[in-house]
C-alpha positions as CSV (number, residue, x, y, z in Angstrom):
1,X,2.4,-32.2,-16.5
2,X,0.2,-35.0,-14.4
3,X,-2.1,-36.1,-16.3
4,X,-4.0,-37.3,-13.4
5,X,-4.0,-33.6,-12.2
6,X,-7.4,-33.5,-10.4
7,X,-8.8,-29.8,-11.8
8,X,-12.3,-30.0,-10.3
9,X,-10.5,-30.2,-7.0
10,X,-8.6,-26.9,-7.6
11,X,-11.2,-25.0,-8.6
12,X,-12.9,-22.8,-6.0
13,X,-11.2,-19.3,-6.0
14,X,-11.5,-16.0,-8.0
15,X,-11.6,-16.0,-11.8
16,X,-13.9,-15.9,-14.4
17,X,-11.6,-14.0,-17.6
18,X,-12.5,-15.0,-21.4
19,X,-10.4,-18.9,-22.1
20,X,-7.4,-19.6,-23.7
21,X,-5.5,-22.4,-24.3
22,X,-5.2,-24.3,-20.9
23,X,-1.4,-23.8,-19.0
24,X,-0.1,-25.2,-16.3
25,X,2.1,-23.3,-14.1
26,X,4.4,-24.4,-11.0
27,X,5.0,-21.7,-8.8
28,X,7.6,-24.0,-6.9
29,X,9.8,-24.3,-10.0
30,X,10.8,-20.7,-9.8
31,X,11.6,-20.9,-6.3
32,X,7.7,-19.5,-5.5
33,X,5.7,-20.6,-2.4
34,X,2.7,-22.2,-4.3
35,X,1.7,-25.5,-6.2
36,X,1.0,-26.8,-9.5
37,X,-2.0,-25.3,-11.0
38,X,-4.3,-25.6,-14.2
39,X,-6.3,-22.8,-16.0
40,X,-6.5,-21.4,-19.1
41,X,-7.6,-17.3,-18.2
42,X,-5.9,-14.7,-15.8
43,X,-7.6,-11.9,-14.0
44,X,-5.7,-8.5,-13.3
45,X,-6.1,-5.5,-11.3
46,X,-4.2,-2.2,-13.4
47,X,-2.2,0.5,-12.1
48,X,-1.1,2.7,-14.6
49,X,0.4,6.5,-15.4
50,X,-0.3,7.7,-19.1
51,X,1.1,10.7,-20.3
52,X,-0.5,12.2,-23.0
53,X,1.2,15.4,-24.2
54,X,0.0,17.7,-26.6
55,X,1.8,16.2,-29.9
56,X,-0.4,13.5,-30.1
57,X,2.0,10.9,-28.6
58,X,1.7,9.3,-25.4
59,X,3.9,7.1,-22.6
60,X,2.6,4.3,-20.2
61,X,4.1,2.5,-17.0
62,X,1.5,0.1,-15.4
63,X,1.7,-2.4,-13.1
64,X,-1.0,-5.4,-13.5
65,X,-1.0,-7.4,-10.4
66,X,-2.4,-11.3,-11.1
67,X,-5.7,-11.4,-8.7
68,X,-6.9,-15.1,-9.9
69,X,-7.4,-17.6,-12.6
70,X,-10.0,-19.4,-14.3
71,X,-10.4,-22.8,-16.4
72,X,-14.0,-22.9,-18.1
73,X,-14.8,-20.0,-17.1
74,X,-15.2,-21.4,-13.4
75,X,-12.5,-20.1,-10.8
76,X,-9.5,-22.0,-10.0
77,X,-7.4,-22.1,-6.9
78,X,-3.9,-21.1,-6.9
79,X,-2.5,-21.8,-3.5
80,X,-0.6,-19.7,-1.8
81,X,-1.5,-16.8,-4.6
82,X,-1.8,-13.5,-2.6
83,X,-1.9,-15.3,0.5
84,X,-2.9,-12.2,3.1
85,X,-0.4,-13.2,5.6
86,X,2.2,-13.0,3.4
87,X,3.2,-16.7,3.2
88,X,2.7,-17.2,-0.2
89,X,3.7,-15.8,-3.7
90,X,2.6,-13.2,-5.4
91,X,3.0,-11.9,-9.3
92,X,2.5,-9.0,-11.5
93,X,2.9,-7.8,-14.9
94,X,5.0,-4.6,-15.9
95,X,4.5,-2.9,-18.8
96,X,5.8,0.0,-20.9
97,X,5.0,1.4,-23.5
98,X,4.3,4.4,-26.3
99,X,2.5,5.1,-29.8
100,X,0.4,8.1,-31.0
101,X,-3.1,9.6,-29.6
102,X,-6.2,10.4,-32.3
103,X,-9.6,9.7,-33.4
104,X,-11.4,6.3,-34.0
105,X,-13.7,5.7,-37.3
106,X,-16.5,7.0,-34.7
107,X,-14.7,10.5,-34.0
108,X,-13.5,9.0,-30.5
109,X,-10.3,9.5,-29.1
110,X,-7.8,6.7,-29.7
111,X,-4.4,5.2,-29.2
112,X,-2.7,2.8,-30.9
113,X,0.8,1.0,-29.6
114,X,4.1,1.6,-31.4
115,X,5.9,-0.1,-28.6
116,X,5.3,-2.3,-25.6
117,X,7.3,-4.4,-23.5
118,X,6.5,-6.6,-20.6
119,X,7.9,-8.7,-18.0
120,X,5.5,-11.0,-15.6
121,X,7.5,-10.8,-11.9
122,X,7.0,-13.5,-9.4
123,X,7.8,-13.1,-5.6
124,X,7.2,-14.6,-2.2
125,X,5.6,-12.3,0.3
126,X,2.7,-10.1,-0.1
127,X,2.8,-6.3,-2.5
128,X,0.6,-3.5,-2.7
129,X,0.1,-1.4,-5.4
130,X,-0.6,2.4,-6.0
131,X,1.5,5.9,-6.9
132,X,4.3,7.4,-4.5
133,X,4.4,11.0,-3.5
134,X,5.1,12.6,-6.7
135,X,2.2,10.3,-8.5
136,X,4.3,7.5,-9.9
137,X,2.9,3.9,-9.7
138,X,5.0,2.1,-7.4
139,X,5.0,-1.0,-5.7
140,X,5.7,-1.7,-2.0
141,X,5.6,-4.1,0.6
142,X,7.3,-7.9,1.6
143,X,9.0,-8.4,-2.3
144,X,11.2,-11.4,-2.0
145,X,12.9,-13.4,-4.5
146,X,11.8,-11.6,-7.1
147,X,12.2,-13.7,-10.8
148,X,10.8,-12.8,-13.9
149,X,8.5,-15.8,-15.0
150,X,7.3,-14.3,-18.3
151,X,8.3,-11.7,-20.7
152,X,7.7,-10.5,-24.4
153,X,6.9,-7.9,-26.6
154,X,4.2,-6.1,-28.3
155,X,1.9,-7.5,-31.4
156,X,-0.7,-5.1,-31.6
157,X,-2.7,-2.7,-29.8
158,X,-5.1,-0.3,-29.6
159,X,-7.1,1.8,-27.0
160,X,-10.4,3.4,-27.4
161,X,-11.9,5.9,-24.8
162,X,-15.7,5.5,-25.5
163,X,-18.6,7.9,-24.6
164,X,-20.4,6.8,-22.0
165,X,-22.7,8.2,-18.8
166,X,-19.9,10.3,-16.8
167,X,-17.4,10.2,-19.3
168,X,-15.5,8.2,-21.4
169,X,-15.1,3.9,-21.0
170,X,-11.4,2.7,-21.6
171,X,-11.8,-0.3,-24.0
172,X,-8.8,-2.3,-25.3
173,X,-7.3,-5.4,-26.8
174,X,-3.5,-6.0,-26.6
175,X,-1.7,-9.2,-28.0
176,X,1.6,-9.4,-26.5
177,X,4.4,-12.2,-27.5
178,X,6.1,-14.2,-24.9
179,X,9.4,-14.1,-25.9
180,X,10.4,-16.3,-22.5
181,X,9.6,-18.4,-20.4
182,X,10.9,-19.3,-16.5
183,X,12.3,-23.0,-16.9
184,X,10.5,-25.7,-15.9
185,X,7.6,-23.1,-15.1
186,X,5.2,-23.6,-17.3
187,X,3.7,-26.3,-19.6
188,X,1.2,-25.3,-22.9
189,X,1.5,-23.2,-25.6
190,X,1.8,-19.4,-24.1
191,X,3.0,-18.1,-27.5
192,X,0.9,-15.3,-27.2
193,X,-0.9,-13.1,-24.4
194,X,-4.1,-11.5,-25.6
195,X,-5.6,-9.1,-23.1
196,X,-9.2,-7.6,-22.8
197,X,-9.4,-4.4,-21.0
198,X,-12.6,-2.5,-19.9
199,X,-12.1,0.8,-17.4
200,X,-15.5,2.9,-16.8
201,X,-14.7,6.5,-15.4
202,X,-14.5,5.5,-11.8
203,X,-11.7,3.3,-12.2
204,X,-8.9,6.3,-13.8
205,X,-8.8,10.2,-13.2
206,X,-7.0,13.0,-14.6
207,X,-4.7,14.2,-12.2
208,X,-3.1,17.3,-14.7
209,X,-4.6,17.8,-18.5
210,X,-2.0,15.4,-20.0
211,X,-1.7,12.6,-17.1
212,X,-4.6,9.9,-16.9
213,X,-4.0,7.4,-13.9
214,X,-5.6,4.2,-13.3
215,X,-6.3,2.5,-10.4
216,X,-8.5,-0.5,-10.9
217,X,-8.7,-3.5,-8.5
218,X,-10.4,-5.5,-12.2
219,X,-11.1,-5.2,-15.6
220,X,-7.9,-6.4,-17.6
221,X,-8.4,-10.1,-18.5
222,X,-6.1,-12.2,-20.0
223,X,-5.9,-15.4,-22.1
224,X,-2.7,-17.5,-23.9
225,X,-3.3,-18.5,-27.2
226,X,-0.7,-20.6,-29.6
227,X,1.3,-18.3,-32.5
228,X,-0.5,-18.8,-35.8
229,X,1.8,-20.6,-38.5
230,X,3.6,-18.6,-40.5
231,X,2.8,-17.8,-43.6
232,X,4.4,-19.2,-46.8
233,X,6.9,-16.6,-48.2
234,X,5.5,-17.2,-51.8
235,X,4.4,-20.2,-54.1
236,X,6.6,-23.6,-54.2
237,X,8.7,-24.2,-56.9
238,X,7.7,-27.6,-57.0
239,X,10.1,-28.4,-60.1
240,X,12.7,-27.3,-58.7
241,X,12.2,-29.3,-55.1
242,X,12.1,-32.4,-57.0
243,X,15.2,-31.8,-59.8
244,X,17.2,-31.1,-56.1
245,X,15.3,-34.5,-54.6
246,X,16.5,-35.8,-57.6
247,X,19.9,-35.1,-57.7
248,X,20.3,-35.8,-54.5
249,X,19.4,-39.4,-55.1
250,X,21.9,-39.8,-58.0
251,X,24.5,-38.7,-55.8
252,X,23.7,-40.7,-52.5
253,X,21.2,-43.0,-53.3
254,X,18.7,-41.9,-51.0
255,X,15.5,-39.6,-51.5
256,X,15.8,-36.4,-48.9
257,X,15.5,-33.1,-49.9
C-alpha cells in the first residue's frame, strides 16, 4: 500500500460502523470498477429468511449488501461503490447458516450459531436486493463479473431478540474467520470479521409462525480485527529444549534448535 495514500482526501461518503484494524482494499485488482481505498469499518444493509421450526433449531440465508465505509469513525469514499448508474462495482456478503433457538439468562428468546459460512461477492454493475415470489431473498439486476473477494467461516455467535416498545429488538455479535482472501485485494490483517447487529421491529416481520424475514437498508456493522495468538499447548519443557540444543551442537557445531 502507498504510504502517501492521502485518506482525508477520500473521506466524504457514508459510514460511521464501530473501527477495526485499518485495510486497504483495491477494487481494481479483482477486475472491479473502483479505486484503492482506506478504512477500517463497513456498513451493511441485511436481507435475510430465518426459519425457525418448532424443534428449537433454526436455518438462515441472508444477503448483506456493503452500503459504505468508515476510517475514525468519519465516512470514507469508495469510488465507484454503488454507483447509481451502474458504472461502478458493487459487493455483498452471503451468509448461511443454523444452530438451536432458546432462552437467554433474562428469559428472552435466543439463538446461538452451530454453523455459518460466508462468502463476500464483488461485481460491476448495480444489484438490488429483496425476496422473489415465493419469499426467498434473492438478488437481481446488472451482476457482472461476479468474484468472491472474501470468505470464511464461523467463530461464534449468538442472537438475542430483546423486549422492547412494539416487540422484540434483534441484537447480535458474530465473529466470522476469513479463511481467504482475493489476490492482490487487500492489504492489513482481515483475520477476523466481527459484526454488530441491531434490528428494531420495523426492520423484520413474520411472514408464517416459523419464518422471520428481514429487510433492513442498516444496522449490521462490521469491523476486521487480527486473530489472537494461539495459545501454548502446555508448559515448555525447558530441559529438554536445551539437552536437544545441545546435542545438536555436538553433532554440527552450531546452536539451532
Amino acid at each position: 500500500m502507498d504510504s502517501s495514500y492521502d485518506v482525508e482526501k477520500h473521506a466524504s461518503a457514508g459510514g460511521g460502523a464501530p473501527s477495526g484494524e485499518v485495510f486497504a482494499w483495491a477494487p481494481r485488482a479483482a477486475g472491479l470498477d473502483g479505486e484503492l481505498f482506506v478504512a477500517d469499518a463497513v456498513s451493511f444493509a441485511d436481507y435475510d429468511v430465518i426459519e425457525q421450526p418448532p424443534d428449537g433449531t433454526f436455518s438462515e440465508i441472508g444477503y448483506l449488501p456493503i452500503t459504505g465505509f468508515s476510517l475514525g469513525g468519519e465516512p470514507v469514499e469508495a469510488a465507484g461503490l454503488n454507483d447509481p448508474d451502474g458504472g461502478g462495482w458493487g459487493a455483498y456478503m452471503r451468509i448461511e447458516g443454523s444452530g438451536t433457538t432458546g432462552l437467554s439468562p433474562a428469559g428472552t428468546p435466543a439463538s446461538t450459531y452451530d454453523e455459518l459460512s460466508f462468502e463476500i461477492v464483488g461485481f460491476n454493475g448495480l444489484a438490488t436486493y429483496g425476496f422473489d415470489a415465493e419469499g426467498n431473498v434473492a438478488v437481481e439486476g446488472e451482476i457482472n463479473d461476479p468474484v468472491t473477494l472474501l470468505s470464511g467461516s464461523l467463530i461464534d455467535a449468538r442472537i438475542d431478540f430483546v423486549p422492547t416498545e412494539g416487540g422484540f429488538t434483534i441484537e447480535g455479535t458474530v465473529s466470522l474467520a476469513v479463511d481467504e482472501v482475493a489476490p492482490r485485494f487487500a492489504a492489513g490483517r482481515l483475520d477476523v470479521l466481527d459484526l454488530t447487529i441491531l434490528h428494531p421491529p420495523a426492520d423484520y416481520s413474520f411472514t408464517s409462525p416459523t419464518t422471520v424475514r428481514v429487510a433492513a437498508t442498516s444496522g449490521t456493522d462490521g469491523a476486521f480485527a487480527a486473530a489472537p495468538p494461539a495459545a501454548p499447548e502446555g508448559p515448555v519443557d525447558w530441559n529438554a529444549i536445551a539437552a536437544h540444543v545441545t546435542r545438536n551442537f555436538e553433532d554440527t557445531g552450531n546452536w539451532f534448535y
